[in-house]
N, C-alpha and C positions, 0 to 999 in steps of 0.2 A: 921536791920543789919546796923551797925555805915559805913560808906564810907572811902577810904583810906585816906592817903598822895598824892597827888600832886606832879608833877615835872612841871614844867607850861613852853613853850619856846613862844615867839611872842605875850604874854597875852597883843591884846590891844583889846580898845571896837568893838565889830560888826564883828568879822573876823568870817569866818566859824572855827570851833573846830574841830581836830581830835583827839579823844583819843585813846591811843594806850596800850595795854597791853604787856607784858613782853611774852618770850617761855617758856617754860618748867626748862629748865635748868639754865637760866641766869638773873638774878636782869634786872630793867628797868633802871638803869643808868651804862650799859655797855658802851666802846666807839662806840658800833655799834649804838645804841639804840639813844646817844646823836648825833650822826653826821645826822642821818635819822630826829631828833628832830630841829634840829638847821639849818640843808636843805631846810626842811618845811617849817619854819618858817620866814626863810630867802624869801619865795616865798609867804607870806603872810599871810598864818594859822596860828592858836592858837593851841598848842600841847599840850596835856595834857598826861602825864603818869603816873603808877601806880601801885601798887604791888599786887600779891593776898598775900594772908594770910601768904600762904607755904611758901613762900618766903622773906615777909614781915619779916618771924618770921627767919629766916635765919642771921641776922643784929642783932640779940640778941647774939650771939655766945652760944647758946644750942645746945641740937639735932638738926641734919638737920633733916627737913621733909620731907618725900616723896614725888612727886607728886600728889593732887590725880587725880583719873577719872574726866574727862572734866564736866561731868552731875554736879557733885558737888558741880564746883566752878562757876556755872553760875550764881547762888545768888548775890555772888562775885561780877560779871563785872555788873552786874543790879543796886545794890547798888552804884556801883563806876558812875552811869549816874544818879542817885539820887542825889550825894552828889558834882557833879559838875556845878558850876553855869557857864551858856553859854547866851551870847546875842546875838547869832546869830547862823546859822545854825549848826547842829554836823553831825558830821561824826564816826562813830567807829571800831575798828579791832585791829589789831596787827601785831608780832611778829609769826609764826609757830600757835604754842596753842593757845596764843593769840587771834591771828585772826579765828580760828577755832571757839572757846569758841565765840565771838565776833558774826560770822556767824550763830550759834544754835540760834541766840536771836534777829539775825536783821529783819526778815522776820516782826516778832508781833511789834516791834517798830516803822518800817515804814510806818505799815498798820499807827497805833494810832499817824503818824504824829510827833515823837519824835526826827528820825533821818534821815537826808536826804541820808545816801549812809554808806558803810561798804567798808574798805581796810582791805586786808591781805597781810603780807609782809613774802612772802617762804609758803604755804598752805601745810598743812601734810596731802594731799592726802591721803598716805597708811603710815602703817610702814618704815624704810629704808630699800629698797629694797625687800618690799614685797607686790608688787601690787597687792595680793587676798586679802590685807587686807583694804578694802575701810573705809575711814573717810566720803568721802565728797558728800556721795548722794543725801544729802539736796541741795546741790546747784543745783540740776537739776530742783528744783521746786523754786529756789528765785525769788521772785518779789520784793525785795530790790535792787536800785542800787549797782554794786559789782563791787571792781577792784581787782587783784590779779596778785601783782607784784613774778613772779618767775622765778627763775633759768632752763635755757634749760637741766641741767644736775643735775638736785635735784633729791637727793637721794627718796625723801620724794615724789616726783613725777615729774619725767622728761615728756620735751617735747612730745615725742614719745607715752606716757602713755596719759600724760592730753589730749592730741589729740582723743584721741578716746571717752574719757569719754564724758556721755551726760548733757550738761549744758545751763544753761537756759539762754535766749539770753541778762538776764538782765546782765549777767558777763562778765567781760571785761579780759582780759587777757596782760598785760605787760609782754613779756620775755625778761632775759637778757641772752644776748648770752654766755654762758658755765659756767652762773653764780651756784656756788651750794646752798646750803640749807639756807646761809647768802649772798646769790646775789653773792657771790666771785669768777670772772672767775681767771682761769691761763693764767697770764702776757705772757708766752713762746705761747701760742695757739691763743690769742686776741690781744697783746700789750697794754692789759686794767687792772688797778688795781680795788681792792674793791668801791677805792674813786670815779672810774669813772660811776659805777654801780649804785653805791649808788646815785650821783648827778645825774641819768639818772631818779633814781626810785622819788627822790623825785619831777622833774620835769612831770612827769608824775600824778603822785598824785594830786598836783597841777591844773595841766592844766583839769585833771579827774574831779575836786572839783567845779571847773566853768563850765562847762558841767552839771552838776549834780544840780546847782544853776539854771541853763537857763532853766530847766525841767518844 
């Protein structure tokens, strides 16, 4: 399977690489996508983004595609670590799906030494709003480094929820406080915009990424 396009930010030699996959519903050069990218990279990493198929194929102005089932496109994100040249440590995840998709496949990469850590940026837990419906029970067994930056009031899995779920001590957890499903708290409830969020998460990444080096 041929590997994507690229969006490259902080591409110099020997940085550790994060690559980051797109959500479900939105291209990877949103302005959410570029501010998270250019955060990063401003803090030292090499960011690398990328599109699946679905999505990819979306930029042609055809039929939109569907999404498909996560199992699907995992080829996808495998191929996309195939066709990435990195001098220096990687790191993989995403976006929602993304980082989902990104998690099914870190566990076998770490073991064979490929990848040093996985971020997800907003983890889809359950459906919105429907916590019988579990995504994430892989992660009670990761022995992949794991960060997972999310929102205290995500639809996709709040506070309240992920608390109780059982997760393996390799996972880390960053919340942002009333942040939703895109980190975004309400300014009236915190006096904090998306921007402040966003530069919390990518500092944390960050600092996560050197931890994860010193191992």
């Amino acid at each position: 399977m041929a590997g994507p396009d690229f969006l490259l930010n902080g591409d110099e030699p020997g940085r550790t690489t994060v690559l980051l996959a797109h959500g479900a519903g939105a291209p990877m050069d949103t302005p959410w996508m570029t501010t998270v990218a250019e955060g990063l990279a401003a803090h030292g990493l090499r960011v690398a983004r990328f599109e699946f198929a679905y999505m990819a194929g979306r930029r042609t102005g055809g039929p939109k595609q569907p999404q498909p089932k996560a199992e699907r496109i995992v080829p996808e994100y495998l191929a996309a670590i195939d066709a990435l040249t990195c001098d220096g440590p990687l790191i993989i995840g995403g976006k929602s799906m993304g980082g989902r998709i990104a998690s099914m496949i870190a566990d076998d990469l770490c073991k064979q030494g490929r990848i040093a850590g996985l971020v997800c940026l907003g983890f889809p837990f359950h459906a919105p709003n429907k916590p019988d419906t579990m995504r994430g029970q892989h992660l009670a067994e990761m022995s992949c480094r794991t960060l997972i930056c999310q929102g205290t009031r995500d639809r996709f899995g709040k506070l309240e929820e992920v608390e109780g779920y059982e997760l393996s001590p390799q996972v880390q957890l960053c919340w942002l406080e009333d942040g939703d499903h895109d980190l975004k708290p309400r300014k009236k409830v915190t006096g904090l915009g998306i921007e402040d969020h966003l530069a919390t998460t990518c500092l944390a990444i960050a600092d996560w990424c050197v931890s994860v080096q010193a191992v």
